[in-house]
N, C-alpha and C positions, 0 to 999 in steps of 0.2 A: 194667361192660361195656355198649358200646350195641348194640340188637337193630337190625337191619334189614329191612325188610318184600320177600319175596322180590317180583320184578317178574312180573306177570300172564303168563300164557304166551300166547304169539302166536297170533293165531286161525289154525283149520287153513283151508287151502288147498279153495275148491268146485272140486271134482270134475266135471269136464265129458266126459260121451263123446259125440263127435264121428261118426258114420256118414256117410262121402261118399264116393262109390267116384272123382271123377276127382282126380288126386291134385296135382295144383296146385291146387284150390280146397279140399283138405282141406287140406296144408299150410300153405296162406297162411290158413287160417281158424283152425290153432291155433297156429301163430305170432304171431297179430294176439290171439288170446285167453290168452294164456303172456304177454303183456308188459301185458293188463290184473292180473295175478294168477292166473289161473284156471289148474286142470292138467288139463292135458288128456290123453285116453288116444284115440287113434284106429284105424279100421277102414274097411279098402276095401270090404266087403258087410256084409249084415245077417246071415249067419248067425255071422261073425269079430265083431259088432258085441252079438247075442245069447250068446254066450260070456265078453266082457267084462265083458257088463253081470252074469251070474250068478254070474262067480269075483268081482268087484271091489263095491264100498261109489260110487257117485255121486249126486252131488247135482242132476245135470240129466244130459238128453238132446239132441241135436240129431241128428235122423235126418233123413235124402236121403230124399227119394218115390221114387223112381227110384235101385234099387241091383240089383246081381245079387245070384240065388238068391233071397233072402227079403228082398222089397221091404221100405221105411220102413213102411207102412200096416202089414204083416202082423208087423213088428218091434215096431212101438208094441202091437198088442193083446196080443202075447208077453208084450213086459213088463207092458199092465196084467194080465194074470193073476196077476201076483203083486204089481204096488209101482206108489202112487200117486207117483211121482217126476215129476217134471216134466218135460213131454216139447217139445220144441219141432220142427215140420215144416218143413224147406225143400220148397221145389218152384219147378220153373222155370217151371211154367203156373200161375199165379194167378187164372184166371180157369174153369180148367178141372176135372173133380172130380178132382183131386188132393187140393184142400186139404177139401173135402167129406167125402171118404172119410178123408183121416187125422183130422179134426178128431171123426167118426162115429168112429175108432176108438179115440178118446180122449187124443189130441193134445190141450195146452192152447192154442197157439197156433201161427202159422206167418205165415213171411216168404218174399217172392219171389224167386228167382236173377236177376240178378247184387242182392246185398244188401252195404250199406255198413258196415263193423266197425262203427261209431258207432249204426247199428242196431240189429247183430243184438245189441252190449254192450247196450243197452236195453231190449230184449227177454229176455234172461236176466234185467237186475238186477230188471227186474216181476214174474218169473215166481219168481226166488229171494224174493223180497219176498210175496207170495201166501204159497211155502210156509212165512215163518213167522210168516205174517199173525195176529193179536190184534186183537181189537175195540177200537177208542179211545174211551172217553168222548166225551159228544155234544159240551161244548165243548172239543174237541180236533181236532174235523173240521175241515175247509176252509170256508169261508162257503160256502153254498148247496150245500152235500153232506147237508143234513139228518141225524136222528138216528140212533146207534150204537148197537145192543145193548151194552152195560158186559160189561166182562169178567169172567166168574162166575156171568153173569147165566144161566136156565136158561128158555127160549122154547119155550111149547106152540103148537098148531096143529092140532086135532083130533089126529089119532093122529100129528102128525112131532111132536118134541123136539129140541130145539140148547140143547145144555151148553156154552155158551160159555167156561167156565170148561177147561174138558177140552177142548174141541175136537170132539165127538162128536157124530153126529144119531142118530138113535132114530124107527124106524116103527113103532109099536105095540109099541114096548119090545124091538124087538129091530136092534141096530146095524147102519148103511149106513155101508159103506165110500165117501167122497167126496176126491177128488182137489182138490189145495189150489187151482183155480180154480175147482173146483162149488160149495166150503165156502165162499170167499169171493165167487160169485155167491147161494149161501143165505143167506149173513148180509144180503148186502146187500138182497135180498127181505125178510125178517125185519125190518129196521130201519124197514121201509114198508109194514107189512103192510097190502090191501088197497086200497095206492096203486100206481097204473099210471106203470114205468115206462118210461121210452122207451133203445130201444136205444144212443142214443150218450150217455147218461147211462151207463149198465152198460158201456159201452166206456172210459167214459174212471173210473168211479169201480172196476170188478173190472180190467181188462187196464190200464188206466192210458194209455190213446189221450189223445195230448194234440190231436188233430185226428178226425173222422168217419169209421173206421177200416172194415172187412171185417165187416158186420152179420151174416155168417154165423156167425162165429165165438161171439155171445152164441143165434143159434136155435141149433146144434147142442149148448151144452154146456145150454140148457133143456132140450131133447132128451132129453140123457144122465140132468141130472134128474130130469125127469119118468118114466124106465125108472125109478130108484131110488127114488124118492119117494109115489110113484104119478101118473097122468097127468090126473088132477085137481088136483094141491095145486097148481100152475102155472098161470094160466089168459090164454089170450093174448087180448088186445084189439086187436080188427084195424085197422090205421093207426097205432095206437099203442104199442102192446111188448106189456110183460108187469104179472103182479100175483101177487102171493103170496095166495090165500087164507083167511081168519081162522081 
């Protein structure tokens, strides 16, 4: 009798909730992300939007700055209290502290209203991409992205640690929780240690900018690591970025 080898099971469906209180631009937004693949679960405010996200399992966020009851900003730190899931901010001022404040409150990224599906799909697959980011061997990078911690590999740094192997940092031996755009702006520190480098290199090597993107967005999440890390391991060089410490 011949055996047959059963067919691989289909990958499950990323999970997206949606937060946008006017309701033609939530609809047409998970309408337009339902025919890339994605399932979508949506919510007219953040406090309908904070109830999903605790009964329900997702694999992203997209929250409105601008919602009733319990604004996007005050929604994003909700959830990070408990889950470094990936958070993505709209807002219709880009230029205003909208995206400041969500980005402070632990926001990975954020795009402006009105925003093009071909977008904001780019904007998730980088962000989905982050969280199940693995270090590549050095030649495996892009010419002139220089070298990669090896996967496995276990990186000291006075008192931080990165288990590259695990995924885990370590402050004097006791674990920091890092959201998959902090852990892959630390590796990318780490791969360079005591080399400075400039923000739209860290734009386009951690968020994947293939143009000179919102330099805000790489100072707020040093920011963030610098609370977690301590505010020394970071150290910035004025006119020029950043550097990781030895």
């Amino acid at each position: 009798m011949s055996s047959s080898t059963p067919a691989p099971a289909a990958p499950r469906p990323v999970r997206v909730l949606l937060v946008e209180d006017d309701d033609l631009m939530r609809q047409s937004f998970a309408v337009a992300l339902e025919r890339y693949g994605y399932r979508v679960a949506a919510a007219a405010d953040g406090l309908t939007g904070l109830e999903l996200f605790r009964d329900e399992g997702f694999d992203l966020l997209i929250l409105d700055v601008m919602l009733p009851g319990l604004d996007g900003i005050g929604l994003c730190r909700r959830v990070r209290e408990t889950s470094l899931v990936p958070v993505l901010m709209m807002s219709a001022r880009g230029d205003g502290l909208d995206v400041v404040a969500g980005l402070e409150a632990g926001a990975d990224d954020y795009v402006v209203k009105p925003v093009d599906t071909y977008v904001l799909v780019a904007r998730i697959r980088s962000l989905l991409r982050r969280a199940t980011y693995a270090p590549v061997p050095g030649p495996e990078r892009a010419a002139g992205d220089g070298p990669s911690p090896a996967e496995g590999e276990s990186l000291s740094f006075g008192d931080l640690t990165i288990d590259t192997g695990g995924m885990e940092v370590f402050v004097a031996g006791h674990p920091v929780a890092l959201t998959p755009t902090e852990l892959k702006l630390l590796l990318e520190f780490a791969a360079h240690p005591g080399i400075v480098l400039e923000r739209h290199t860290l734009l386009r090597n951690v968020w994947e900018y293939g143009w000179d993107g919102d330099s805000r967005v790489v100072d707020l999440c040093v920011q963030r690591l610098r609370r977690k890390l301590g505010r020394d391991r970071i150290e910035t060089v004025r006119g020029f970025g950043y550097k990781l410490r030895r």
